[in-house]
C-alpha positions as CSV (number, residue, x, y, z in Angstrom):
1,X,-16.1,48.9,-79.0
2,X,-19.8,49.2,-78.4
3,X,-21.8,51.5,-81.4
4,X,-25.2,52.9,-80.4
5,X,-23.2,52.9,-76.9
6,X,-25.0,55.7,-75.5
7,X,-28.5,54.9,-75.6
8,X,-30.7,51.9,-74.9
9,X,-28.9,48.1,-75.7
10,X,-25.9,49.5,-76.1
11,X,-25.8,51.7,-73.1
12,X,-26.6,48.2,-71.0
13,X,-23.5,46.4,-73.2
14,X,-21.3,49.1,-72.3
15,X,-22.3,48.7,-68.4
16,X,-22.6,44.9,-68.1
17,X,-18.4,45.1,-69.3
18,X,-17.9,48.2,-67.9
19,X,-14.7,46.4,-66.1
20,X,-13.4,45.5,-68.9
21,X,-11.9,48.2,-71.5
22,X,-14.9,49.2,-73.4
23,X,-15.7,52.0,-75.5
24,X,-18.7,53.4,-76.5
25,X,-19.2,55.0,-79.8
26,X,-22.3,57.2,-80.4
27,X,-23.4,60.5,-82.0
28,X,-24.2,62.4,-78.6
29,X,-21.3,63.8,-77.0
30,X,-21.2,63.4,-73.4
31,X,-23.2,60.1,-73.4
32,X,-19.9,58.0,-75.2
33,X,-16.5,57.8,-75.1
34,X,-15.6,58.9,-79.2
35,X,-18.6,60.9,-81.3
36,X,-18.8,58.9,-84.7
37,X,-21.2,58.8,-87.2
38,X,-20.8,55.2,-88.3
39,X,-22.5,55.5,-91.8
40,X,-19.8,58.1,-92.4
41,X,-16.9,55.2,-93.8
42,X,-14.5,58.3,-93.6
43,X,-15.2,59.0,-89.8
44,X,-15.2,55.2,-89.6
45,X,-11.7,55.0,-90.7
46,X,-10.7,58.1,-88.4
47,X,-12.5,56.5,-85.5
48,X,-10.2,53.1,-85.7
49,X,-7.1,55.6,-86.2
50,X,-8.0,56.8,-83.0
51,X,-8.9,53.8,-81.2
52,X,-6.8,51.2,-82.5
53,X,-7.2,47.3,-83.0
54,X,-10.0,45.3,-81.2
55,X,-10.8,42.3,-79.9
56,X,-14.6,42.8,-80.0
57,X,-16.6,44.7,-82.0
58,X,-20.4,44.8,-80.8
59,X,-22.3,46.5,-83.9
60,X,-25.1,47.6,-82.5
61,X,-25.9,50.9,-83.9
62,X,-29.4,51.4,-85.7
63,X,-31.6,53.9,-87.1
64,X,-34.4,55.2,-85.3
């Protein structure tokens, strides 16, 4: 799971693996796989209902 994946760093995360099962968590829908406002814990916990267990987590969203 990349967050920030739409945009910038995590857009270029999201590529580099993009053989690999990624997925790219964002607030822009249509730029990432699942919408999520990860300062939201609630969405947060909704979001890894959805998605599941990982093996990576790259935290990489930020405020702008």
């Amino acid at each position: 799971m990349v967050t920030g994946g739409g945009k910038g760093i995590g857009a270029a995360v999201c590529a580099r693996f993009g053989g690999e099962h990624v997925v790219s968590v964002g607030r822009t829908r249509g730029e990432v796989d699942e919408v999520c406002d990860v300062t939201d814990e609630e969405a947060v916990a909704e979001l890894f209902e959805v998605v599941g267990a990982l093996d990576v987590l790259v935290n990489n969203a930020g405020v702008a």
